[in-house]
DSSP file (Angstrom, degrees, kcal/mol; ACC not computed):
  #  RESIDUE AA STRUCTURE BP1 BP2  ACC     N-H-->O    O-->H-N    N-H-->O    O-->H-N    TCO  KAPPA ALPHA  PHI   PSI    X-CA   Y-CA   Z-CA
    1    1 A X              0   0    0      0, 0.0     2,-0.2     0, 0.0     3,-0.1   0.000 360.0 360.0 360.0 153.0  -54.1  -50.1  -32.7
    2    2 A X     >  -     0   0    0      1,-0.1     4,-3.6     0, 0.0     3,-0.4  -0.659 360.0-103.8-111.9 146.5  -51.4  -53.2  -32.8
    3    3 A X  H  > S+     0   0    0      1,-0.3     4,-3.6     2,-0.2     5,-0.2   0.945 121.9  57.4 -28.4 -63.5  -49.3  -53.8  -29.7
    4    4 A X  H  > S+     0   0    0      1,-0.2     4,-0.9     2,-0.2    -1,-0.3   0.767  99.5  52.6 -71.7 -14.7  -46.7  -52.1  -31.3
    5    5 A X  H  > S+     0   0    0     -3,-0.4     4,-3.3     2,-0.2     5,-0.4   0.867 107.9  52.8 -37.4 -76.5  -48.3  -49.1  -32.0
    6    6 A X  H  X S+     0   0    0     -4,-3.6     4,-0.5     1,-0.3    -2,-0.2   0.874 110.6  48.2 -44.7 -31.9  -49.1  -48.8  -28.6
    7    7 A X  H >X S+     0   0    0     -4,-3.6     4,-2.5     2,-0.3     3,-0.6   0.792 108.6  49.2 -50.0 -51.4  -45.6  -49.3  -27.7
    8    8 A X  H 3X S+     0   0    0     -4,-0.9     4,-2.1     1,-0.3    -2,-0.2   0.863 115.9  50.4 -88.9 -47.0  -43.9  -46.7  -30.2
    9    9 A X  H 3< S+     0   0    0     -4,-3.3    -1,-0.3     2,-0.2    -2,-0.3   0.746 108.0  46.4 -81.0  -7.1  -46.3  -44.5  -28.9
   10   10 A X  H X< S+     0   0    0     -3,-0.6     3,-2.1    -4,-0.5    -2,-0.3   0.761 110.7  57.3 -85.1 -48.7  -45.7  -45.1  -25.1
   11   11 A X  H 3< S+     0   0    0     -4,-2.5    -2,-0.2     1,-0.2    -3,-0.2   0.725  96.7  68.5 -53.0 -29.6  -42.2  -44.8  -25.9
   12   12 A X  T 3< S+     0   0    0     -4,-2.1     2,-0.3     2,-0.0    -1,-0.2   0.426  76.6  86.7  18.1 -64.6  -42.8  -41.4  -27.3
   13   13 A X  S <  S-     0   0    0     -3,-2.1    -3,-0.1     1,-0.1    -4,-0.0  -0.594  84.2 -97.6-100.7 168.5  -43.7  -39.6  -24.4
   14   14 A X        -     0   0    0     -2,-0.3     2,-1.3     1,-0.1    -1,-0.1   0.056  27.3-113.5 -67.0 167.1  -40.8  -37.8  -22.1
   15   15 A X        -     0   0    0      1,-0.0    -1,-0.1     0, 0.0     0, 0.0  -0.725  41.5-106.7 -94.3 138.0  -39.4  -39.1  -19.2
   16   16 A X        -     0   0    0     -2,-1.3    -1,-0.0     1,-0.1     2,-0.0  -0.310  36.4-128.7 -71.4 135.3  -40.5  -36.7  -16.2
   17   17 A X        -     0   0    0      1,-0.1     2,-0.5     0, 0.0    -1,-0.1  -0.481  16.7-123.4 -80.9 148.8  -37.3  -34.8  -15.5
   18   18 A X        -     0   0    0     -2,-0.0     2,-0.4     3,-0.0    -1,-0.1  -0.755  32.9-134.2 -85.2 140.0  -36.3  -35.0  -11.4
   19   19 A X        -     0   0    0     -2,-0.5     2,-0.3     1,-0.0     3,-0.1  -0.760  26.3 -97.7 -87.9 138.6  -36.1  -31.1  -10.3
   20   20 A X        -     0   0    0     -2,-0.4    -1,-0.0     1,-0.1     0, 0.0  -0.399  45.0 -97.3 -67.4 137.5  -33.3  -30.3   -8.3
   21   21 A X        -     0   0    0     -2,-0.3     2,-0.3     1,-0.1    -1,-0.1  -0.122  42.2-125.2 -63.4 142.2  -34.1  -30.1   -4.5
   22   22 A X        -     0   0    0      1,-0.2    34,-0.4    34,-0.1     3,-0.1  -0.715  29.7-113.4 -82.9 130.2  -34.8  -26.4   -3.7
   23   23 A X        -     0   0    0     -2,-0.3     2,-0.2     1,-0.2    -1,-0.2   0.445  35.8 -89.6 -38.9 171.2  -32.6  -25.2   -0.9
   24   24 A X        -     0   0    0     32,-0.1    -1,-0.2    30,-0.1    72,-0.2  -0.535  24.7-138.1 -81.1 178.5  -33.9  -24.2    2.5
   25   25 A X  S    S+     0   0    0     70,-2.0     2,-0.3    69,-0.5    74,-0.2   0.493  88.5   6.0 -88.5 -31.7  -34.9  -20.7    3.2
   26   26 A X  S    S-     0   0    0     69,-0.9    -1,-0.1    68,-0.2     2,-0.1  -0.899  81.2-121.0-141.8 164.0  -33.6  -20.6    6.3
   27   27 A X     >  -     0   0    0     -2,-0.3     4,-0.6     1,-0.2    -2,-0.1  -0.287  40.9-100.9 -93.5-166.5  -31.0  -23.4    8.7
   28   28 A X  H  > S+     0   0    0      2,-0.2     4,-1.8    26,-0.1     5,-0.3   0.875 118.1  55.3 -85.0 -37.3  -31.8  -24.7   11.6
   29   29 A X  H  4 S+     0   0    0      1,-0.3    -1,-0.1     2,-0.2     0, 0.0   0.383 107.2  58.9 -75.0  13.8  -29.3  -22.0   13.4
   30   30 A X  H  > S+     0   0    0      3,-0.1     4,-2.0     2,-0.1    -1,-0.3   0.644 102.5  40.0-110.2 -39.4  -30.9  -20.1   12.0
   31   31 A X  H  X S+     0   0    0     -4,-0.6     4,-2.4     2,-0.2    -2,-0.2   0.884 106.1  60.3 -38.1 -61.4  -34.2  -20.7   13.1
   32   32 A X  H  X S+     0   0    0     -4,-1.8     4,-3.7     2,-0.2     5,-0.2   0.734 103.0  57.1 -36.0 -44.0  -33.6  -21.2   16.5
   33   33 A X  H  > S+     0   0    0     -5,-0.3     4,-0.5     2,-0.2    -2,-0.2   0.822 107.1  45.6 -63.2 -35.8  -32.2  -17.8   16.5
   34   34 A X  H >X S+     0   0    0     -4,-2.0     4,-4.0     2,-0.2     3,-1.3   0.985 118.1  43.9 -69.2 -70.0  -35.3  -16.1   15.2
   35   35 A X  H >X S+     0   0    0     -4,-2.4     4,-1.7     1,-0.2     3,-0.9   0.865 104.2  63.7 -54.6 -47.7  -37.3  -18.0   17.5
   36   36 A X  H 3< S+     0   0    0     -4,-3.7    -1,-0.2     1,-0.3    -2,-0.2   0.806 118.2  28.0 -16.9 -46.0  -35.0  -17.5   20.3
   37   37 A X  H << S+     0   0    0     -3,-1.3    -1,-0.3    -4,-0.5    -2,-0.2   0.753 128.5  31.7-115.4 -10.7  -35.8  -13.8   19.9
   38   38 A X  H << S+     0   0    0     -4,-4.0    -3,-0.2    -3,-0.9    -2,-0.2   0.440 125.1  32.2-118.5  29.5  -39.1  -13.5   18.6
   39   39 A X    >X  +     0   0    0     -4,-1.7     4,-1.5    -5,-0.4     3,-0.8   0.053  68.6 139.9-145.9  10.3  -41.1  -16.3   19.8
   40   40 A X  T 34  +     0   0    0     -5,-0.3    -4,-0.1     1,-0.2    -5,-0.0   0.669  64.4  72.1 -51.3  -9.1  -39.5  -17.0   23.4
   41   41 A X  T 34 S+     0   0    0      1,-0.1    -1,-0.2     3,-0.1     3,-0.1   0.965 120.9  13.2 -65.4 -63.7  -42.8  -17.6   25.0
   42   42 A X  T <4 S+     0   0    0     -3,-0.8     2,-0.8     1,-0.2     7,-0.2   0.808 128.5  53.5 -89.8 -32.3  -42.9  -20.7   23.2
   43   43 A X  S  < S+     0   0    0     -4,-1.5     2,-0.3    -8,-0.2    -4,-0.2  -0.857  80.8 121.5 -94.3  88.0  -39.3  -21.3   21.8
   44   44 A X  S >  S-     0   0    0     -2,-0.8     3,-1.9     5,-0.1     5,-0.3  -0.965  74.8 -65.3-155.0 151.0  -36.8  -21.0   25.2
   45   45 A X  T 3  S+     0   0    0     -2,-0.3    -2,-0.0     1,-0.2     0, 0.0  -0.467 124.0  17.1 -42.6 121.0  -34.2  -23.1   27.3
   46   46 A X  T 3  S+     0   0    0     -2,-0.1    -1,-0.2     1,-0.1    -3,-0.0   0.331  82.9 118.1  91.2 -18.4  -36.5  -26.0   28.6
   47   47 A X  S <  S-     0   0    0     -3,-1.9    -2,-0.1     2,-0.2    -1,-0.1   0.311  74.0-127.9 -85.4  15.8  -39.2  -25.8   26.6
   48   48 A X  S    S+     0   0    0      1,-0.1    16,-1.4    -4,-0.1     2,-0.5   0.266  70.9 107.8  96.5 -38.2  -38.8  -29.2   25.2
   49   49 A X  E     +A   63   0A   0     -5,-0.3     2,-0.3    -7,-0.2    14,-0.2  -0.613  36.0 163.7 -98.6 149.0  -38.9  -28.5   21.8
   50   50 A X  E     -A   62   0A   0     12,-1.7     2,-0.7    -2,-0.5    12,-0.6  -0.945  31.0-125.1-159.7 141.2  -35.9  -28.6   19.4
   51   51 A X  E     +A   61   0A   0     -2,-0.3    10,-0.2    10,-0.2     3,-0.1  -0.496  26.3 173.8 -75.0 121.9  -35.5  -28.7   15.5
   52   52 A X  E     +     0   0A   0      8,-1.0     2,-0.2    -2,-0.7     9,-0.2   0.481  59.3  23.8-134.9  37.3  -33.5  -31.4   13.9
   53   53 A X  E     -A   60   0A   0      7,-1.1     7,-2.4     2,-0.1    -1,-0.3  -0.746  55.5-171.8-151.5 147.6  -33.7  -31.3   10.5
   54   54 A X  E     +A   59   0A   0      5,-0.3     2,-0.3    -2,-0.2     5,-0.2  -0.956  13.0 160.3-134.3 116.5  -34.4  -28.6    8.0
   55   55 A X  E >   -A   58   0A   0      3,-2.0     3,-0.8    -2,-0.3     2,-0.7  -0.683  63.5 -76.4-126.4-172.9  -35.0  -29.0    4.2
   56   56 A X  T 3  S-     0   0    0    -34,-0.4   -34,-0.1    -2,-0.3    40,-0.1  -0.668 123.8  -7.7 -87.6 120.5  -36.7  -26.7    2.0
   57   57 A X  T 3  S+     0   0    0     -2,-0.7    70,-3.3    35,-0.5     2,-0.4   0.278 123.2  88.5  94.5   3.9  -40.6  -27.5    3.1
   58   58 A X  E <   +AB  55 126A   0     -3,-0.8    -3,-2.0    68,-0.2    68,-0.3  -0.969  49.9 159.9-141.2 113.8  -39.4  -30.9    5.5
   59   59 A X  E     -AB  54 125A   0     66,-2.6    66,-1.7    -2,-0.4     2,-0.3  -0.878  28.8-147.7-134.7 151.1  -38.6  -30.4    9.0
   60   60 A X  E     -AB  53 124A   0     -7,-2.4    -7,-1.1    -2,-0.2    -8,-1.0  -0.921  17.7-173.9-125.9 151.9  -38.3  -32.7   12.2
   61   61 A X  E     -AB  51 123A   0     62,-1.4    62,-2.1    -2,-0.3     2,-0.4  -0.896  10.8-146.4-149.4 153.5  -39.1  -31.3   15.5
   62   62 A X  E     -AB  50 122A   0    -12,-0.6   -12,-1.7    -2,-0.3     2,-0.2  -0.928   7.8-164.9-128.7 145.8  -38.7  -32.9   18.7
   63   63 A X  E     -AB  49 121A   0     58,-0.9    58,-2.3    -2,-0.4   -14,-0.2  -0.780  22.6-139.5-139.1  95.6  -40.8  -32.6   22.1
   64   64 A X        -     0   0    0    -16,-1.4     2,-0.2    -2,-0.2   -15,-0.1  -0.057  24.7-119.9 -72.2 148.5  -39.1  -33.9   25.0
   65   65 A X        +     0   0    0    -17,-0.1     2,-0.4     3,-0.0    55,-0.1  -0.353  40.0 168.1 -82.3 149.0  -41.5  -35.7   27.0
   66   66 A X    >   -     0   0    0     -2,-0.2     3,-4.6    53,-0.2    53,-0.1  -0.966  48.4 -98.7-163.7 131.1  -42.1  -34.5   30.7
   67   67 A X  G >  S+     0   0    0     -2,-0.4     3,-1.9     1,-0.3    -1,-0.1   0.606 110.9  67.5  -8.8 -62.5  -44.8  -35.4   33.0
   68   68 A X  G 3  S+     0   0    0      1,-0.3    -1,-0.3    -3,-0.0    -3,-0.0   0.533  81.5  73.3 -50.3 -18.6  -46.8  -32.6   32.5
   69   69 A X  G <  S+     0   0    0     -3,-4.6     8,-2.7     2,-0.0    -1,-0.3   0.242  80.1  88.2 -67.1   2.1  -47.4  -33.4   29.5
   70   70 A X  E <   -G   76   0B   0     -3,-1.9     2,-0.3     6,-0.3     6,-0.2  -0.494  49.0-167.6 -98.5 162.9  -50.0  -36.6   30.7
   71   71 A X  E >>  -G   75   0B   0      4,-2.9     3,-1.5    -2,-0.1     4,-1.3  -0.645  56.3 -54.0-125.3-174.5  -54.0  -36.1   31.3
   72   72 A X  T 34 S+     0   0    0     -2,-0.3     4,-0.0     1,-0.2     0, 0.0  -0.427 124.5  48.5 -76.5 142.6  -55.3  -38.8   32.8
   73   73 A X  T 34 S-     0   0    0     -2,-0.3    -1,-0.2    -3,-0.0    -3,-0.0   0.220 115.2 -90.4  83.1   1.2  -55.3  -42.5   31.9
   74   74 A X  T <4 S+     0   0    0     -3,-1.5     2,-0.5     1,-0.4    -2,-0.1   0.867  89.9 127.2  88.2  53.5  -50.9  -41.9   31.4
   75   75 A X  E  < S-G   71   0B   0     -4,-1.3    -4,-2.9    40,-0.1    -1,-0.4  -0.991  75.2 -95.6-143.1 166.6  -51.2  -41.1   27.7
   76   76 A X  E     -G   70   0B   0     -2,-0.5    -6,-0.3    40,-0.3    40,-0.1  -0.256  56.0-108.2 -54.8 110.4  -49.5  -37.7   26.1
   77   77 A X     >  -     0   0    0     -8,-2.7     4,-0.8    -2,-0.2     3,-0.3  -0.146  15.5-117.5 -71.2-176.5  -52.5  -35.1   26.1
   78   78 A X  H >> S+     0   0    0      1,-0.2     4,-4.1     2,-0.2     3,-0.6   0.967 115.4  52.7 -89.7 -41.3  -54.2  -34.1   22.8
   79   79 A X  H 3> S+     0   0    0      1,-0.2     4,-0.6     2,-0.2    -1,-0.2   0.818 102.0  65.7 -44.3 -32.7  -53.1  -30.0   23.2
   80   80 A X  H 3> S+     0   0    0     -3,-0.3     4,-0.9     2,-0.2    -1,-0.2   0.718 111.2  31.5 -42.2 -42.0  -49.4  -31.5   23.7
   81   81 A X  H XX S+     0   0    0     -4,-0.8     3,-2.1    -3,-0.6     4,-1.8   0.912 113.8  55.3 -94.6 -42.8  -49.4  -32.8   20.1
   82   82 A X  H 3X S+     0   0    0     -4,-4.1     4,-0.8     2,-0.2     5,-0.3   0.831 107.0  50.7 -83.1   1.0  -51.4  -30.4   18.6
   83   83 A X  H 3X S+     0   0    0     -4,-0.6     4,-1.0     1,-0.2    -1,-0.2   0.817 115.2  53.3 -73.0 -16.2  -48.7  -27.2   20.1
   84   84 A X  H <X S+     0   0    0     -3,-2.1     4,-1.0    -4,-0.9    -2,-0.2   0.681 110.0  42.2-108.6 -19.0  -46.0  -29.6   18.5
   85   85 A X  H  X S+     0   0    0     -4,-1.8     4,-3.1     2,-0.2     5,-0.3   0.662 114.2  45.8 -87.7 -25.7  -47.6  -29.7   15.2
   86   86 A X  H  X S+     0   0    0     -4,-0.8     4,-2.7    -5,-0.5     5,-0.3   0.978 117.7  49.3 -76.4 -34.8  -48.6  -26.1   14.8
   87   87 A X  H  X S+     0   0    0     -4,-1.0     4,-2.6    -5,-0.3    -3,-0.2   0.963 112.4  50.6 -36.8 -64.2  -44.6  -25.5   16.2
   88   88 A X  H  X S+     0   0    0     -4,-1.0     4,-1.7     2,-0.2    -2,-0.2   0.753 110.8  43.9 -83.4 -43.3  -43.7  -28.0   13.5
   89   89 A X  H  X S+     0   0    0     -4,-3.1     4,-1.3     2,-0.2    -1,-0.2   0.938 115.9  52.6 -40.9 -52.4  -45.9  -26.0   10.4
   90   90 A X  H >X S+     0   0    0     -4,-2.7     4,-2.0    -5,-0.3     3,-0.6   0.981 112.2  39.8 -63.5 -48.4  -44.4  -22.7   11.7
   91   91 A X  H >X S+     0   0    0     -4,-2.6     3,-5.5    -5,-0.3     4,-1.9   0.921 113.8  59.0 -52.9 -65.4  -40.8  -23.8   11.6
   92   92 A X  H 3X S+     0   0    0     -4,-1.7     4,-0.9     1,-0.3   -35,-0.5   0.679 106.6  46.9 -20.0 -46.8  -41.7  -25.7    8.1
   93   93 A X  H <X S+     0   0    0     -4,-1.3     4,-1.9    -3,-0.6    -1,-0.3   0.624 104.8  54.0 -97.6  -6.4  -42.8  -22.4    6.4
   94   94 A X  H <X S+     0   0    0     -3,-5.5     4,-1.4    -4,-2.0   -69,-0.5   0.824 103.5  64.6 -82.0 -21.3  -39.6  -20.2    7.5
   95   95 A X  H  < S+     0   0    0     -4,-1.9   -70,-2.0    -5,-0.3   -69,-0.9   0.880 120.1  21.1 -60.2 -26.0  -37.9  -23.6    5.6
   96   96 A X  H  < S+     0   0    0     -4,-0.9    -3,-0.2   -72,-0.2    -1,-0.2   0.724 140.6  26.5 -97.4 -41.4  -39.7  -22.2    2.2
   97   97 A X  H  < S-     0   0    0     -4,-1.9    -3,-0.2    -5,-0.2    -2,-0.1   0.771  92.3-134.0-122.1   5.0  -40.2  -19.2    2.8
   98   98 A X     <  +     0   0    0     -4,-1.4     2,-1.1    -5,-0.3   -72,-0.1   0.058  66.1   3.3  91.8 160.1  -37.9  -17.4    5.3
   99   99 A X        +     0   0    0    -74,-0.2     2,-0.7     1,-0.2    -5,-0.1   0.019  69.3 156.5 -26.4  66.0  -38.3  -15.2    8.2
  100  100 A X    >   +     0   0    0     -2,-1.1     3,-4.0     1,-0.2    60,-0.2  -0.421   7.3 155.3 -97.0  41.6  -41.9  -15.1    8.3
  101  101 A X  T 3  S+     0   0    0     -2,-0.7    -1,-0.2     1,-0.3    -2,-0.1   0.642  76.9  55.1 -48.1 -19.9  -43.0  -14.2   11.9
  102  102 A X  T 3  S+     0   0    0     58,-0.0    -1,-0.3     2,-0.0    58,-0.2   0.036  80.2 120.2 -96.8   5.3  -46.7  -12.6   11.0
  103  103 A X    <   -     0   0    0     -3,-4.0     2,-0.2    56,-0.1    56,-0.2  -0.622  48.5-176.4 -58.8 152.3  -47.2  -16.3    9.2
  104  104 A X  E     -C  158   0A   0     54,-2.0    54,-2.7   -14,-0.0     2,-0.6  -0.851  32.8-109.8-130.8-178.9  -50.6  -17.8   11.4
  105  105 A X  E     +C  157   0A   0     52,-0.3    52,-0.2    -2,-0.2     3,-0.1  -0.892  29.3 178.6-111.4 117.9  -52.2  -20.8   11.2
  106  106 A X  E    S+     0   0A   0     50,-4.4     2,-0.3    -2,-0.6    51,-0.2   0.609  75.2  23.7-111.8  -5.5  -55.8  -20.4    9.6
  107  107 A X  E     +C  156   0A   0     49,-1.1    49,-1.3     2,-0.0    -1,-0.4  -0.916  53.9 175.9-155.3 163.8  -56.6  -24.6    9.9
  108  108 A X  E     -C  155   0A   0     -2,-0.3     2,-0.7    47,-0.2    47,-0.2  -0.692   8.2-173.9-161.7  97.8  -55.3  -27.0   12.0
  109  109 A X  E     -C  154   0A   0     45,-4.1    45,-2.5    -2,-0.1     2,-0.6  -0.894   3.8-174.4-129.2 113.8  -56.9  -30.5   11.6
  110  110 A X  E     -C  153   0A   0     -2,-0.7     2,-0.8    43,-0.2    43,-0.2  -0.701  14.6-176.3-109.8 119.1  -55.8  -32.9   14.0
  111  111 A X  E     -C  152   0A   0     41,-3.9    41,-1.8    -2,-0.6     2,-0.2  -0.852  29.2-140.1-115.9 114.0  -57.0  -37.1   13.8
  112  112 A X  E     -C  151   0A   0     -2,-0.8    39,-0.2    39,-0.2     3,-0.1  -0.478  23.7-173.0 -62.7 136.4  -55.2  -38.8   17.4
  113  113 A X        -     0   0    0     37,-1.6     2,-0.3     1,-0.5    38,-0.1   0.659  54.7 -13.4-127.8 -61.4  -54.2  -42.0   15.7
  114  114 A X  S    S-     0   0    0     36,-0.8    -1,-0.5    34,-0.1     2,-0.3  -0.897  83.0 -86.8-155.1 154.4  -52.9  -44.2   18.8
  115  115 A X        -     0   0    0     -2,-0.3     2,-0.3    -3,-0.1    28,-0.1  -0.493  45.4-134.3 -74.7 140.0  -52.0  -43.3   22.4
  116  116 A X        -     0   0    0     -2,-0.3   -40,-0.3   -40,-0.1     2,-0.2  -0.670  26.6-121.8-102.0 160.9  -48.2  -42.1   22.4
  117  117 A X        -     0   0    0     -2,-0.3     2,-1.7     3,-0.1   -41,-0.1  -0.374  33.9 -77.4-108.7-174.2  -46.5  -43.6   25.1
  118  118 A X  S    S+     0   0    0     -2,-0.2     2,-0.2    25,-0.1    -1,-0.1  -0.614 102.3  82.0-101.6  83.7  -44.7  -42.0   28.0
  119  119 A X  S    S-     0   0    0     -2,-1.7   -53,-0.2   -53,-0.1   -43,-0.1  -0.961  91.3 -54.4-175.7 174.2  -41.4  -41.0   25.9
  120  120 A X        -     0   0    0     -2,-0.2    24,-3.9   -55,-0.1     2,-0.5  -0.283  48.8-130.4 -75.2 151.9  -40.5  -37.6   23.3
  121  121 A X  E     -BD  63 143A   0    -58,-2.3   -58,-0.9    22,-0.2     2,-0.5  -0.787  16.5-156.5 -93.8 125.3  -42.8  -36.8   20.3
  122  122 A X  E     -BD  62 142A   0     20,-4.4    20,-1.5    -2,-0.5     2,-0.6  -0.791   4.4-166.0-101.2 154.7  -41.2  -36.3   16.9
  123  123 A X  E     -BD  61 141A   0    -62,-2.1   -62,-1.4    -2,-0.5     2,-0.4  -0.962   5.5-175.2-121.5 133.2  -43.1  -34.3   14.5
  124  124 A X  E     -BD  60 140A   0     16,-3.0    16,-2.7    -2,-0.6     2,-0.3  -0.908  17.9-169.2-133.6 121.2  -41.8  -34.5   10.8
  125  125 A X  E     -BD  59 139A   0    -66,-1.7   -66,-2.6    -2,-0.4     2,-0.3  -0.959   8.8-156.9-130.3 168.7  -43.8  -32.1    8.9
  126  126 A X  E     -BD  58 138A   0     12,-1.2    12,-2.6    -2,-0.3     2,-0.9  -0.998  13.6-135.7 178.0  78.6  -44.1  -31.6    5.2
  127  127 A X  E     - D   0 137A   0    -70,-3.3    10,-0.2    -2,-0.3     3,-0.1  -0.361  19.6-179.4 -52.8  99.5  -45.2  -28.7    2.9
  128  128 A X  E    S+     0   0A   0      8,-1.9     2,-0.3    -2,-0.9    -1,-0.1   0.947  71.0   1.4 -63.0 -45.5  -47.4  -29.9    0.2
  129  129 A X  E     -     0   0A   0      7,-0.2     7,-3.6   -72,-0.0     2,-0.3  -0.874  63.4-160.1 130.8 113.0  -48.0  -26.8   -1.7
  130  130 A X  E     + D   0 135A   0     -2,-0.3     5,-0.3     5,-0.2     2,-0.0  -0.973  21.1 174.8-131.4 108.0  -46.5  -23.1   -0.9
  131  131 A X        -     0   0    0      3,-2.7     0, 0.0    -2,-0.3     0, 0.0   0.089  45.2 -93.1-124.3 179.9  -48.4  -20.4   -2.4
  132  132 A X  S    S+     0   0    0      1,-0.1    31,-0.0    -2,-0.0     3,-0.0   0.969 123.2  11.3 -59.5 -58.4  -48.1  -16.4   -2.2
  133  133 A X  S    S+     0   0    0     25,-0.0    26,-1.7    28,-0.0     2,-0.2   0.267 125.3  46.4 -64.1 -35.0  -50.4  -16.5    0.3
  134  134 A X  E     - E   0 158A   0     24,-0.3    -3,-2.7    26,-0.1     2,-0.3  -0.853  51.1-162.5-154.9 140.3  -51.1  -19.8    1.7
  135  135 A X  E     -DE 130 157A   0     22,-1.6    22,-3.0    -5,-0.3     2,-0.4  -0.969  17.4-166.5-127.9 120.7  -48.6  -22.9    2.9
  136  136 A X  E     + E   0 156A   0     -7,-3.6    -8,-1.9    -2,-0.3     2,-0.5  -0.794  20.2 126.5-103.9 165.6  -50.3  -25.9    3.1
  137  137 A X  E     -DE 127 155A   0     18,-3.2    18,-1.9    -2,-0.4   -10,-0.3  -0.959  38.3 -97.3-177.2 169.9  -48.9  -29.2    4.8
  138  138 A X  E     -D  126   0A   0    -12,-2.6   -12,-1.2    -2,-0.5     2,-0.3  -0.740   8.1-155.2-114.9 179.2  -48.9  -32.1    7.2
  139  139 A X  E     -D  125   0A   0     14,-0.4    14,-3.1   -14,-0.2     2,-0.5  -0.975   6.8-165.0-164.7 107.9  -47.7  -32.9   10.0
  140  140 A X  E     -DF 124 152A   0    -16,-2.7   -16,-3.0    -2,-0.3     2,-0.4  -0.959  19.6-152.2-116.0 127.6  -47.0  -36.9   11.2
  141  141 A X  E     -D  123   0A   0     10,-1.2     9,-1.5    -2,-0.5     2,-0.4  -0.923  14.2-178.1 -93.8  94.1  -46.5  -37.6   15.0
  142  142 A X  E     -D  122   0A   0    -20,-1.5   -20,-4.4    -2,-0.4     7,-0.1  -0.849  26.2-135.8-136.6 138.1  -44.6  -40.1   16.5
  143  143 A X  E >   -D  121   0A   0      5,-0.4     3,-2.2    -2,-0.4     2,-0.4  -0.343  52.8 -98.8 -67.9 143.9  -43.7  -41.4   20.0
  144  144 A X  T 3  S+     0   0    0    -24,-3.9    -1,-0.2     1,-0.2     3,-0.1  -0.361 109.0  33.8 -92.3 154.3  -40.3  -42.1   19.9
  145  145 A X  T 3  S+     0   0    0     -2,-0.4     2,-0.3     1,-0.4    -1,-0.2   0.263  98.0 110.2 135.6 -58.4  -39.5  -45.5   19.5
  146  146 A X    <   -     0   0    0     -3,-2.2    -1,-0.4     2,-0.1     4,-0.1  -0.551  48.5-171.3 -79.0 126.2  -42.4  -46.1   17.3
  147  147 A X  S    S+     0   0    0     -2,-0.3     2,-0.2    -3,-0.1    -1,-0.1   0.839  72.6  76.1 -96.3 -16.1  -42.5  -46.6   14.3
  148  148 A X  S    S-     0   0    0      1,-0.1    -5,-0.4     2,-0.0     2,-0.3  -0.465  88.1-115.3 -70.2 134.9  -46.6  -46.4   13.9
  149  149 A X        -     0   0    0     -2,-0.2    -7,-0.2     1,-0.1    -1,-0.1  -0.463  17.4-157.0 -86.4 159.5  -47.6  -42.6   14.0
  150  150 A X  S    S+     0   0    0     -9,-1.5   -37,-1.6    -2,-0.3   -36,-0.8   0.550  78.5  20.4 -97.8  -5.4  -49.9  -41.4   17.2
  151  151 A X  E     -C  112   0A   0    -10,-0.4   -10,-1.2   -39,-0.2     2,-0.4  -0.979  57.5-159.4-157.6 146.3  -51.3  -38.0   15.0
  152  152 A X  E     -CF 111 140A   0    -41,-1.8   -41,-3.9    -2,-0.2     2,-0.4  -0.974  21.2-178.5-141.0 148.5  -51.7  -36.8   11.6
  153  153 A X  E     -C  110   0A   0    -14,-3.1     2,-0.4    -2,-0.4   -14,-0.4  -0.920  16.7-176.5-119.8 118.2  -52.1  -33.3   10.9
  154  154 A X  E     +C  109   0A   0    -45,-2.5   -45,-4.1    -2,-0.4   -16,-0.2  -0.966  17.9 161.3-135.7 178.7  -52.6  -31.0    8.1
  155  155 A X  E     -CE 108 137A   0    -18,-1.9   -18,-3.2    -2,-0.4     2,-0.5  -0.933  28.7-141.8-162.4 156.7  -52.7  -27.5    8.2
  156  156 A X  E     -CE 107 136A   0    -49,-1.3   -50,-4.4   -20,-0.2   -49,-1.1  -0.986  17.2-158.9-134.5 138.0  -52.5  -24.3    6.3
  157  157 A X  E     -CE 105 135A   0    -22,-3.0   -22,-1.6    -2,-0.5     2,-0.4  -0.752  22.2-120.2-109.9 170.0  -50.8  -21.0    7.6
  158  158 A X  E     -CE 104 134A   0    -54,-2.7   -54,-2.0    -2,-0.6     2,-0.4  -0.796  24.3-158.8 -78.7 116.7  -51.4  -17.5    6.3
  159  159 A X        -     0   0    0    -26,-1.7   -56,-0.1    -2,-0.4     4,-0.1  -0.942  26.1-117.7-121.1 136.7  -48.0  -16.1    5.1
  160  160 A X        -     0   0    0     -2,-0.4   -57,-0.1   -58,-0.2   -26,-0.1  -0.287  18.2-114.4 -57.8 140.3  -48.2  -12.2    5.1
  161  161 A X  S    S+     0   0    0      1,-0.2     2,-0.7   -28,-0.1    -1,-0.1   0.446  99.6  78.3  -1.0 -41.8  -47.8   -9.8    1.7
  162  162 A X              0   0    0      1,-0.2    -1,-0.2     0, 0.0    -2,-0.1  -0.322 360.0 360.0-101.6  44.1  -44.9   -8.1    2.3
  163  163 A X              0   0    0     -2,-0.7    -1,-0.2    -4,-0.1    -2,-0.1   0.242 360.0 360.0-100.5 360.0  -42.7  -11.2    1.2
């Protein structure tokens, strides 16, 4: 086959069309509201955590940093990140798939990167792949500040039937 062959025939094929970005399922005020009332255990005045962005499957979550949050040797402990990434999946799958309180988390695999420093964690996490059934996704963790992340996460929840 001659250059130009190869050419006419690379020229051929289509150009991959962009899809238009898919909406959220839900806002952030609206989110907040849900957790506000069905999650307050974890989701309250004080608890640290607050959403600030929501796109359909890409969310940022904030964890204001507080003392308690150190183990020993002054770094952020490793239950600290990983409540803020499983926070940061659940919010992620009401962005696709809506008011989904019976979603769970059936994996959670979390690799501690770098010591986060004594300041708030952002979480931006990140549906790959949203199923009947199944949401998968990641979850990158970063002191704030930083631009190097301190966790990466991925994860799949459960999303119930009755959708």
């Amino acid at each position: 086959m001659s250059a130009g062959e190869r050419a006419g025939e690379n020229a051929a094929k289509p150009a991959l069309a962009k899809r238009p970005a898919k909406q959220p399922a839900m806002s952030v005020d609206e989110i907040v509201e849900l957790l506000s009332a069905e999650f307050p255990q974890v989701f309250y005045p004080g608890s640290g955590l607050s959403i600030e962005k929501v796109q359909y499957g890409d969310i940022r979550v904030r964890k204001a940093f507080h003392e308690d949050h150190l183990r020993p040797g002054g770094t952020i402990s490793g239950p600290t990140m990983m409540e803020l990434a499983d926070f940061s999946m659940y919010v992620a799958v009401f962005s696709a798939v809506g008011p989904q309180t019976l979603a769970v988390t059936t994996n959670l695999n979390i690799n501690f990167l770098r010591k986060p420093g004594e300041a708030d964690l952002i979480a931006d996490a990140r549906l790959m792949k949203v199923g009947k059934r199944l949401a998968v996704g990641e979850v990158t963790i970063y002191s704030d500040g930083e631009s190097e992340p301190v966790a990466h996460v991925t994860s799949t929840y459960s999303i119930p039937a009755n959708r």
